[in-house]
N, C-alpha and C positions, 0 to 999 in steps of 0.2 A: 504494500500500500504506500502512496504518496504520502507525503508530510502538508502541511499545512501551506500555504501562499506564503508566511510570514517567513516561514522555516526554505522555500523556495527563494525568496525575494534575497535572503541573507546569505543565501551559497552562492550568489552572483557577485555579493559585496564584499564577502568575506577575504582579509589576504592570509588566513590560515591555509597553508594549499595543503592538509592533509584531510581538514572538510572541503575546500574543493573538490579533489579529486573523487571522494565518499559519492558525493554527489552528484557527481559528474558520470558516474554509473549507476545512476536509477534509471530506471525502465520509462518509455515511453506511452502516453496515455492521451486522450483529447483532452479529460478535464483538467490536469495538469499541465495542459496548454491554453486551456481556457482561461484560466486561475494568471498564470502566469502574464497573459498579457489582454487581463480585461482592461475596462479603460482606455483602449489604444483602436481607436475606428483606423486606423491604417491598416491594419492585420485582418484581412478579410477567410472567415471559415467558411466552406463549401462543404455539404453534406451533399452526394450522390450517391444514387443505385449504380450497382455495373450491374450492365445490360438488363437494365430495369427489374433485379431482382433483389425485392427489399429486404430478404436476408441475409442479403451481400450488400450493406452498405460501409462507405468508409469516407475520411473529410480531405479535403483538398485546402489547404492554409497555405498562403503568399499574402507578402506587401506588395500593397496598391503603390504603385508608382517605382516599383526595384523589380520589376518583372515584366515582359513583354506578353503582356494579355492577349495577342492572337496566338503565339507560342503554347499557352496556356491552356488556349479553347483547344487549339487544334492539333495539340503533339499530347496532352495527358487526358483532358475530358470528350473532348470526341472520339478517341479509341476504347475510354470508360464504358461508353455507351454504347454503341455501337459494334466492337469487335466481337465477332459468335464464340470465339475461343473460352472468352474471358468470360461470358456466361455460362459456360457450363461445369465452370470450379466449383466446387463445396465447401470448400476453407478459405482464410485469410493466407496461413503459410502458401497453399497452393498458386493464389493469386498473385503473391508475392514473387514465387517461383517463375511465373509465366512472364510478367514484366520485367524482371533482371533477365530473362530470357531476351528480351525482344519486343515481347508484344505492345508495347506502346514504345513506341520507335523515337526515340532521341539519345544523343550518343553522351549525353552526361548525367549519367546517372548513378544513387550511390544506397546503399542498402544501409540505414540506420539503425541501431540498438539501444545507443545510448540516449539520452535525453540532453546532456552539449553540444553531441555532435549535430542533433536534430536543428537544434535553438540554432547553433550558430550557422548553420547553411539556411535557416529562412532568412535568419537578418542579414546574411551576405548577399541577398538576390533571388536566391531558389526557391521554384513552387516543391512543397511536400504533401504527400499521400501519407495519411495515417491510418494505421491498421491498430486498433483499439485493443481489441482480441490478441491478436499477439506480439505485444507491446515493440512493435519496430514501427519503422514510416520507409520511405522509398523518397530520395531527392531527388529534384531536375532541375538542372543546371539551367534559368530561363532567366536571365539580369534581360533588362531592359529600359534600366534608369535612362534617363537622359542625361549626358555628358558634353562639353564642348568640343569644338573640331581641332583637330590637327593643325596648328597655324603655324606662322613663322614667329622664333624668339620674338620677345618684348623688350626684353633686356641685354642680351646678346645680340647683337646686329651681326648680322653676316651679311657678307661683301661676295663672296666667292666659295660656295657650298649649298649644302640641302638646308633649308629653311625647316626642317620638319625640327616643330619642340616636344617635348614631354606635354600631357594632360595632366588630369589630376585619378585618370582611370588608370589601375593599376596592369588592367590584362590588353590593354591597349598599350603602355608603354612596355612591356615586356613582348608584346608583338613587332615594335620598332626596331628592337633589338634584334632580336631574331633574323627577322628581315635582313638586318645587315651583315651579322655575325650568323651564318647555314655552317652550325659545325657543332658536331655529336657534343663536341668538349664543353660546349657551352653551357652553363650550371647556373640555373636559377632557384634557390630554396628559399620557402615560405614560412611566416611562423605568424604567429598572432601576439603585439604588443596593446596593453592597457585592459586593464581591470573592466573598463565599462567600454570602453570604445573599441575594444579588440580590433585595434588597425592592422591589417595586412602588411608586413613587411619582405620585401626580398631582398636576398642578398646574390649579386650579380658576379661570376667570373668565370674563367676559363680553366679548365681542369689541365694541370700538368704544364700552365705557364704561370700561373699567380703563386707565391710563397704558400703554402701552407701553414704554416707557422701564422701569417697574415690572416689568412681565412678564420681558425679556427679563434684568433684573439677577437676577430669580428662580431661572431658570433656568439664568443662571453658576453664582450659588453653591452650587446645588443639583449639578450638575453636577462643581464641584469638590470635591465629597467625595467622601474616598482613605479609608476605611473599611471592616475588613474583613464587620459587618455590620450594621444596625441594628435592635436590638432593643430601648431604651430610647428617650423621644423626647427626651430630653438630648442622645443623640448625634449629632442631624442640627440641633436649635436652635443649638449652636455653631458651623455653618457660617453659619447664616442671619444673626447678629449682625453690628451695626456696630460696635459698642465691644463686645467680648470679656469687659472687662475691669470694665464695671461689672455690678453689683448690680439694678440697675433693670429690671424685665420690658421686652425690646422686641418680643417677639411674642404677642399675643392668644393663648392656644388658646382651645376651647369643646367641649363637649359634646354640644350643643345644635343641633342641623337648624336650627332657624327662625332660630336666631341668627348661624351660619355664611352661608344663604343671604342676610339682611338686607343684613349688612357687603358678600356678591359685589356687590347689586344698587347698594351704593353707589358702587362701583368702584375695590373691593379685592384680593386677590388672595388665595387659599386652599390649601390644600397638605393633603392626604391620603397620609397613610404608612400599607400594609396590614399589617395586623397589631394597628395603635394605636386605638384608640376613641374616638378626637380631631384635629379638626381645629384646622390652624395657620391665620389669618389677620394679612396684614401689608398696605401698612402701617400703623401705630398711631398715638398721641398717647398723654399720659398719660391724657386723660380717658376715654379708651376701656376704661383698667381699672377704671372708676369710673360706667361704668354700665354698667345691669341690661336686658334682654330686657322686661322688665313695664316701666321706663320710657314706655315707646313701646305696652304693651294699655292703661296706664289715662288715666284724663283727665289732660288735660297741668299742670292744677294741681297735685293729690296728685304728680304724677310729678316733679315741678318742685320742689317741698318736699323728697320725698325724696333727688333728684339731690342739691339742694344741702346736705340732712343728711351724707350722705357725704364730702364735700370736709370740710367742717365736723372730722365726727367724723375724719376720715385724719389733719387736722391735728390733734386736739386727742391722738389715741391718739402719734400721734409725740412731741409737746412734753409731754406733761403730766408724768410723770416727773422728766426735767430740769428743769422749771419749779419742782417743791415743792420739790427738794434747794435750787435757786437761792434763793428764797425765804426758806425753814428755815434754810441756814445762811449766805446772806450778806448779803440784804435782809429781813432781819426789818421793818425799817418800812414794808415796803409790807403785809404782815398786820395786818387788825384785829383792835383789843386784845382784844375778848371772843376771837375764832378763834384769836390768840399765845396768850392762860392757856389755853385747852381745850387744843393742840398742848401745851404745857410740860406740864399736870399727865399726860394721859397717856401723854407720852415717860416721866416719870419710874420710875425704877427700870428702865428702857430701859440695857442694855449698851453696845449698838453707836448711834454716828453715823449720823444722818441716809441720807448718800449709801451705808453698807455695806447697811442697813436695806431701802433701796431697791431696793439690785443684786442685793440677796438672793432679795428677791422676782421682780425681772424674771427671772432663771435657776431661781427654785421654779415660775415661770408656764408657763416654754418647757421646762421637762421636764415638767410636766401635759399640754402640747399633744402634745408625741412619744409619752409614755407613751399617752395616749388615742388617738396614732393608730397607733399600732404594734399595739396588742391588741387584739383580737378585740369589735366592737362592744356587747356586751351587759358583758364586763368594765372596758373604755375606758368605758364611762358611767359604772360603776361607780365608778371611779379618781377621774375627773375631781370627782365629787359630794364623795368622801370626801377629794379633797386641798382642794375650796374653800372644804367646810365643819367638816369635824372638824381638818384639819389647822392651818387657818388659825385657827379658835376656838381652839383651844386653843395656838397660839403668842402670841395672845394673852392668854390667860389667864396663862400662864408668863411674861409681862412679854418675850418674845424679840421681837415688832414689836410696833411700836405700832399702835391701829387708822387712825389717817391713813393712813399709808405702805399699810395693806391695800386701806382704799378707793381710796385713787391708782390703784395697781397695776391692782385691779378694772376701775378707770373706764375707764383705757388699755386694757385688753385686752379688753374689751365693746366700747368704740366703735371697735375693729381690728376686728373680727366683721365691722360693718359692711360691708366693702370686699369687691365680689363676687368681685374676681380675688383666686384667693390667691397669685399669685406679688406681686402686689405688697403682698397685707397682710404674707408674709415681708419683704419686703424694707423696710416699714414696723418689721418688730421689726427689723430689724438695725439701722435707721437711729437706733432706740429707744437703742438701748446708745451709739451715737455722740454721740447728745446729752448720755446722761446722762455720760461722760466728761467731754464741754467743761464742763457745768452743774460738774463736781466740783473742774474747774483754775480755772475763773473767772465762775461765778455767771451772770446772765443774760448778763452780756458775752460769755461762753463760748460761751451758748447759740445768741447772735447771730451770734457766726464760725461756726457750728455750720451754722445754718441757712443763711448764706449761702454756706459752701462746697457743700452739697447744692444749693441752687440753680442756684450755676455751673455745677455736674458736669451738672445736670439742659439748663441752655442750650447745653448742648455738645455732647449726644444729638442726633443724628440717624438713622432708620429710615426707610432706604431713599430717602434724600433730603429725608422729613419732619421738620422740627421736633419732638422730643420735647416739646417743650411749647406747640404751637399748637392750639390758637387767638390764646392766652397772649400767645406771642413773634410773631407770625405775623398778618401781613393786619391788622395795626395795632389787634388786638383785634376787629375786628368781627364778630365770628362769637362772642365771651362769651355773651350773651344771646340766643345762638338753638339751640345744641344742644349747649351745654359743660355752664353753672354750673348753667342752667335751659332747659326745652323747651316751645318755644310750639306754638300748636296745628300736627296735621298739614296742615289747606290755608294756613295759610303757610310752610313749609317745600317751597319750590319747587325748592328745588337742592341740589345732592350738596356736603358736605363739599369746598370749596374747597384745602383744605392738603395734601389727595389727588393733585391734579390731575386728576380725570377728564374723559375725551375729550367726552360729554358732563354737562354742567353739569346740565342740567334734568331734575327728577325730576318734577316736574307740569306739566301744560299742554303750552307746544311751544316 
């Protein structure tokens, strides 16, 4: 016999998992599905006769709107009715026998016992046949939610590639994959994360070129999240991290099909959460947030220039801020003399110092960027046009900044643009304000403790076992000059990213 509703309601709450699991094998029944999700008009029961013999009756339960209702009519209730086979049974078990057999003709079907397993395939999408009498049910696999389309990145711009992004449907993005990567090795495993939301999670790689070692760490920590559900991808990148505590991006996401599949083939690992319209790939380096998908369509000159523009530009958006206060207010003799009289005459009639001048601007910058991203595309343009140039001209013209300190500001946060990942161009302006403090207590000497304690912090990262800063730190450098700073052509590029460890090495030849 079933327990009570209350006694039901509390083994879905419960994080004791050895009443879980107690649970989790009770038998199957209507009224204990009844019980279970009275109150809920989205859960529709169907009581039918097969083949109109009211001794053989049994209920057909799906949600309204996660099911493709002509699927429904016409793949499990019109062969209910209809097929002579199915009328001539005398048992439940029998009938049961004859649909796992075939007789209602759809190719995803799954023969239930338990009463979780039952639960959790109607609220994934599937219509279920219950059989009262011998407490199992029969699922079919009929999703027919509505989902959006296949479009081109939003946030990724592609130049020179497939346009095709991630949804937020899970068996649609793992069909993207597929598509591109047709190979047996290809390993996709499923698991279910969050107490109430029980989110679909897969974890994406290639059997016999991804680490294993990698694999299996993935799957801990993915594993040990105690969460009640995941609806944000904030809340499952906190399990994944090795230092918690810094600032620093340690896991790629992307967008981007071609660019997810790239990183698997080089023997990576991928992570799909349904729901989110992004995938996670680990493990990382910094340089990974620092190049582009089009790196790798165009010729490796142009791509190689570019690459190393960006290194360039990350550093110069970081230091240059701190660098003019440094300058302006404590080594003026390193400015030449014509560049010191232009900086003096139009500071002059200038209220505020240098470094407030400055910090003024970085927090007029980074409330331009929120504002413009928080408002509705067409008025964020707007904003963004009228703070860079009315608001800014005319703090000038009012003598409140001076134009140096606006073109600084400018330069730094044009050459942050640059950087494709934005978790690390944020992490870039946080780093921004860090400098500009030391610049304020001690000039470039400041600057220097500045940068070198960012460095350390940065030698101290490790992802997943990888050096945060290898090639860098790692393999004595030998790998700068072949896919970090700059990228030489593709038939020399014979082997997979060594700082990975993948099982196998070689990407060309044998």
């Amino acid at each position: 016999m079933f327990h009570s509703r209350q006694t039901k309601s509390d083994r879905y709450t419960s994080e004791n998992s050895s009443d879980h699991n107690a649970a989790g094998n009770q038998e199957i029944g209507i009224e204990i599905l009844r019980q279970l999700f009275q109150d809920n008009e989205d859960i529709i029961f169907t009581n039918i006769s097969v083949k109109n013999n009211e001794n053989m009756r049994i209920t057909v339960i799906f949600v309204d709107g996660m099911v493709n209702s002509k699927m429904v009519d016409d793949d499990v209730l019109k062969p209910l009715v209809q097929e002579e086979i199915l009328g001539k049974v005398k048992t439940e078990k029998a009938l049961i026998d004859l649909i796992m057999d075939g007789a209602i003709y759809h190719c995803q079907r799954k023969l239930r016992d338990k009463l979780d397993d039952c639960v959790g395939d109607l609220l994934s999408g599937s219509a279920i046949l219950v059989f009262d009498n011998a407490k199992a049910a029969v699922t079919f696999g009929l999703k027919g939610f509505e989902k959006r389309g296949i479009t081109e990145p939003t946030n990724e711009n592609v130049l020179k590639g497939s346009k095709e992004s991630f949804i937020e449907v899970l068996h649609v993005n793992t069909s993207l994959i597929r598509r591109r990567l047709q190979t047996s090795d290809l390993k996709i495993n499923q698991f279910n994360i969050g107490k109430r939301s029980q989110t679909t999670v897969s974890i994406v790689f290639i059997k016999n070129l991804a680490n294993q070692t990698i694999i299996d760490e993935v799957k801990q920590r993915l594993h040990r999240v105690n969460i009640d559900g995941i609806i944000t991808a904030g809340q499952i990148e906190t399990y994944l991290l090795d230092n918690k505590w810094s600032f620093f991006p340690q896991i790629l996401y992307t967008e981007r099909v071609d660019k997810f599949c790239a990183n698997i083939l080089e023997g990576r690992v991928g992570i799909l959460i349904d729901g989110l319209p992004i995938a996670y790939i680990v493990p990382v380096d910094i340089s990974a947030f620092l190049q582009a998908p089009e790196d790798y369509a165009l010729h490796y000159i142009p791509s190689s220039f570019f690459r190393f523009l960006r290194f360039v530009n990350s550093f110069a958006s970081l230091t240059l801020p701190a660098f003019y206060i440094s300058i302006t207010t404590f080594h003026q003799e390193m400015i030449p003399t014509k560049l010191a009289i232009s900086i003096v005459q139009n500071k002059e009639g200038i209220p505020f110092p240098t470094f407030i001048e400055v910090v003024l601007m970085l927090l007029a910058f980074e409330v331009l960027l929120e504002a413009g991203l928080r408002l509705p595309k067409a008025i964020g343009q707007s904003v963004s046009i009228i703070g860079a140039l009315v608001v800014g001209d005319a703090a000038i013209t009012a003598k409140i900044l001076s134009p140096g300190v606006v073109i600084v500001i400018a330069a730094a946060g044009i050459t942050g643009f640059i950087i494709p990942s934005q978790d690390m161009s944020n992490t870039i302006r946080l780093c921004r304000f860090l400098l500009v403090g030391f610049s304020i207590i001690g000039g470039l000497y400041g600057v220097s403790i500045g940068l070198i304690l960012i460095v350390y912090h940065l030698c101290t990262l490790e992802v997943f076992g990888v050096p945060y800063l290898s090639p860098f730190v790692a393999n004595e450098g030998k790998k700068i000059l072949t896919d970090t700073l700059i990228r030489i052509p593709w038939f020399k590029m014979k082997n997979r990213p060594q700082n990975i460890s993948p099982e196998d090495v070689n990407r060309q030849g044998g």
